[in-house]
C-alpha positions as CSV (number, residue, x, y, z in Angstrom):
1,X,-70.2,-17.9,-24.3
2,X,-72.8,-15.0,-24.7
3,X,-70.8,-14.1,-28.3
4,X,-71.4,-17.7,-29.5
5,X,-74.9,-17.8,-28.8
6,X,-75.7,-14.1,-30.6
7,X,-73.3,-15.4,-33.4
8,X,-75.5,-18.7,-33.6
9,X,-78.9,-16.4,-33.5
10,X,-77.2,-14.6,-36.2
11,X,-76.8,-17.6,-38.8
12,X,-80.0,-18.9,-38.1
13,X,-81.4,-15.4,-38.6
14,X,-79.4,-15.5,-41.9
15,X,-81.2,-18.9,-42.7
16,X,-84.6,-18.1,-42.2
17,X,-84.3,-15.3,-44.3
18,X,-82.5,-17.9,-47.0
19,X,-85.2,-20.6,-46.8
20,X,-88.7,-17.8,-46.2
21,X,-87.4,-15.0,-48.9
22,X,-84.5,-16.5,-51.4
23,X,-85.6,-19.6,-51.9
24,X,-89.3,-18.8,-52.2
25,X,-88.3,-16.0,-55.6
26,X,-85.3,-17.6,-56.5
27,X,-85.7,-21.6,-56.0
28,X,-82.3,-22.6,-57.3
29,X,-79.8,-25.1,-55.8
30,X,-77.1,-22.5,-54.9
31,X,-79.8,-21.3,-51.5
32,X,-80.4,-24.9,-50.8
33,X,-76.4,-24.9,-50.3
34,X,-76.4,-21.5,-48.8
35,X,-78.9,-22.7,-46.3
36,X,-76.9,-26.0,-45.2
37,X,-74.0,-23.6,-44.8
38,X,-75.5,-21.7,-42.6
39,X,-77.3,-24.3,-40.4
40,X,-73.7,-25.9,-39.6
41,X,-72.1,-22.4,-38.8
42,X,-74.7,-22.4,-36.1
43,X,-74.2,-25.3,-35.1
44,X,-70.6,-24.2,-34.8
45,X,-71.2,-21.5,-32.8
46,X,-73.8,-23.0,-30.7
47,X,-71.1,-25.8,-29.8
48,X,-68.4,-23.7,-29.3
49,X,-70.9,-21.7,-26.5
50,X,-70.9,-25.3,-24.7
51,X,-67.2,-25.5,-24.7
52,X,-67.0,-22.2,-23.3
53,X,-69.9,-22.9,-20.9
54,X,-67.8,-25.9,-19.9
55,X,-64.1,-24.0,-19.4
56,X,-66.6,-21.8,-17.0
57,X,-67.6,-25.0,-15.0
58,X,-63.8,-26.3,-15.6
59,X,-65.1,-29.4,-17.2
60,X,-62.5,-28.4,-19.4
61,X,-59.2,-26.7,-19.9
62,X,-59.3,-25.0,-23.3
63,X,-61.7,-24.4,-25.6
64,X,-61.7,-26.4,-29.0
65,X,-61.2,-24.6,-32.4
66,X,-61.2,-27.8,-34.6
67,X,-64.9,-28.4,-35.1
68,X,-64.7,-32.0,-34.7
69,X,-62.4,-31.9,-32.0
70,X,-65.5,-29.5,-30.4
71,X,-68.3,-32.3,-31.8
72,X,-66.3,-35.3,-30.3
73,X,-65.5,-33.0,-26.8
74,X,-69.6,-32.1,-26.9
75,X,-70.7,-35.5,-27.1
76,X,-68.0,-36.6,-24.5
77,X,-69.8,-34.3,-22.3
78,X,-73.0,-34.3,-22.8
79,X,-73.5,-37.8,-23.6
80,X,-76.7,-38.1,-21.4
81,X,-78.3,-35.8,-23.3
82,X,-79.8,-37.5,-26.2
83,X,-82.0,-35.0,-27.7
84,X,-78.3,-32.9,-28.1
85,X,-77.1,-35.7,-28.9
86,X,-79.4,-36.5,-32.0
87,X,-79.2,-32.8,-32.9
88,X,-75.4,-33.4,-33.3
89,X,-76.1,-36.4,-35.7
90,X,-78.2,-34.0,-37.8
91,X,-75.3,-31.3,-37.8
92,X,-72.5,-34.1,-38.8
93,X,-75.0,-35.3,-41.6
94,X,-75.5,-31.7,-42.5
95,X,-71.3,-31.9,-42.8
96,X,-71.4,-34.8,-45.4
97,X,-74.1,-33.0,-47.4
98,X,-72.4,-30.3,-47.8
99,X,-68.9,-31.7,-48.7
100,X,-70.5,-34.0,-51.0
101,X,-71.0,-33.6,-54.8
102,X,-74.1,-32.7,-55.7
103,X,-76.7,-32.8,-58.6
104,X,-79.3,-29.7,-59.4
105,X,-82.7,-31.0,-60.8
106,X,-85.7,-29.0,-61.1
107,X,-84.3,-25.7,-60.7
108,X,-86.5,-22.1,-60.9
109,X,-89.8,-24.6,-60.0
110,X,-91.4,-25.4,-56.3
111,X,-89.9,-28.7,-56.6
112,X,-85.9,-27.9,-56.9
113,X,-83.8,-30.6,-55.7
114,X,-80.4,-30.8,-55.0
115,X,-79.2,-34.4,-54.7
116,X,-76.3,-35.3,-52.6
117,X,-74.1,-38.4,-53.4
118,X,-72.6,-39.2,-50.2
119,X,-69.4,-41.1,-49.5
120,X,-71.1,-43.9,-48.6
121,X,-72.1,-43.6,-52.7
122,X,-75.9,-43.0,-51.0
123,X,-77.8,-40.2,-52.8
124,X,-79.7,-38.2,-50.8
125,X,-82.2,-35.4,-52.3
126,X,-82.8,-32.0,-50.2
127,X,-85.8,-29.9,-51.4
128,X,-88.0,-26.9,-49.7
129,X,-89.9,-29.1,-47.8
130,X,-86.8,-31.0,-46.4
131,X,-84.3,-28.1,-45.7
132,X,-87.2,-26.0,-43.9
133,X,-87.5,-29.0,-42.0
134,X,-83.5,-28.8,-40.8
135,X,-83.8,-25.8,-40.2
136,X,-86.6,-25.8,-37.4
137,X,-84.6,-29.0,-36.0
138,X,-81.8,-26.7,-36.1
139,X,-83.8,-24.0,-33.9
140,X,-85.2,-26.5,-31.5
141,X,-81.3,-27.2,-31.0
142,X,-80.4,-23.7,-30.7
143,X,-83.4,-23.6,-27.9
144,X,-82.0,-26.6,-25.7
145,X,-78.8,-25.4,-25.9
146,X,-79.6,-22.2,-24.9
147,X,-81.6,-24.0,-22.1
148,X,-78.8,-26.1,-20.9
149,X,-76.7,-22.9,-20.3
150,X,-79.3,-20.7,-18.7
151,X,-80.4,-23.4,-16.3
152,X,-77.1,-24.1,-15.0
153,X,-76.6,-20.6,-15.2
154,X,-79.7,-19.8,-13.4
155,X,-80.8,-16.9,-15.7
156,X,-83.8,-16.5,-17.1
157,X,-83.6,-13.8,-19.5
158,X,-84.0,-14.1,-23.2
């Protein structure tokens, strides 16, 4: 449980990095990508700390390794938690995004794009401004979930 949640510090770490230092020289698509990637590895890790902090309360038996087998188990648990729950709606959307084909526009300027055509045949365009703004959604979900372990826990240590 304690390896998930250092593993999902890690990514984000990796992310911030991505989105305050790559992207800022760089601006190209390809980090915009990288970035998505690594906000839905955290997510992956910070959902597979829940299944594990669940086996510990024997909520359940074994521990998912399908990620949506770990998203449909987390919301089955934790449906009365709707802030985790709208986190998890960000973290599927994040999914589609990134299995989507994409378009580059504006590349090497402040204003690169990367434009997602969804199944759905909805396009949906990701710049600076919008990925920085996943990612801190992304670290207020790292934050509750964190929470929701160390309060049942009863720790208080970082």
């Amino acid at each position: 449980m304690h390896e998930s949640l250092f593993n999902a510090r890690a990514e984000m770490k990796r992310a911030d990095h991505l989105i305050s230092v790559s992207l800022k020289y760089t601006r190209t698509v390809d980090v915009i990508k990288h970035v998505v990637q690594r906000l839905i590895d955290a997510m992956d890790f910070g959902m597979e700390s829940l299944m594990k902090y669940a086996k510990d309360k024997k909520k359940i038996e074994v521990v998912p390794t399908l990620p949506r087998i770990k998203l449909e188990q987390t919301k089955a648990l934790f449906k009365d938690n709707q802030e985790l729950l709208n986190y998890l709606e960000l973290y599927t959307f994040l999914k589609k995004v990134d299995k989507a084909k994409f378009k580059r526009s504006q590349e090497f300027r402040r204003h690169v794009t990367m434009t997602a055509t969804l199944d759905t045949k909805e396009e949906v365009e990701i710049d600076i401004d919008i990925i920085t703004d996943y990612f801190e959604r992304m670290k207020e979900c790292m934050v509750l979930i964190d929470k929701i372990i160390r309060e049942t826990l009863g720790k208080e240590e970082p």
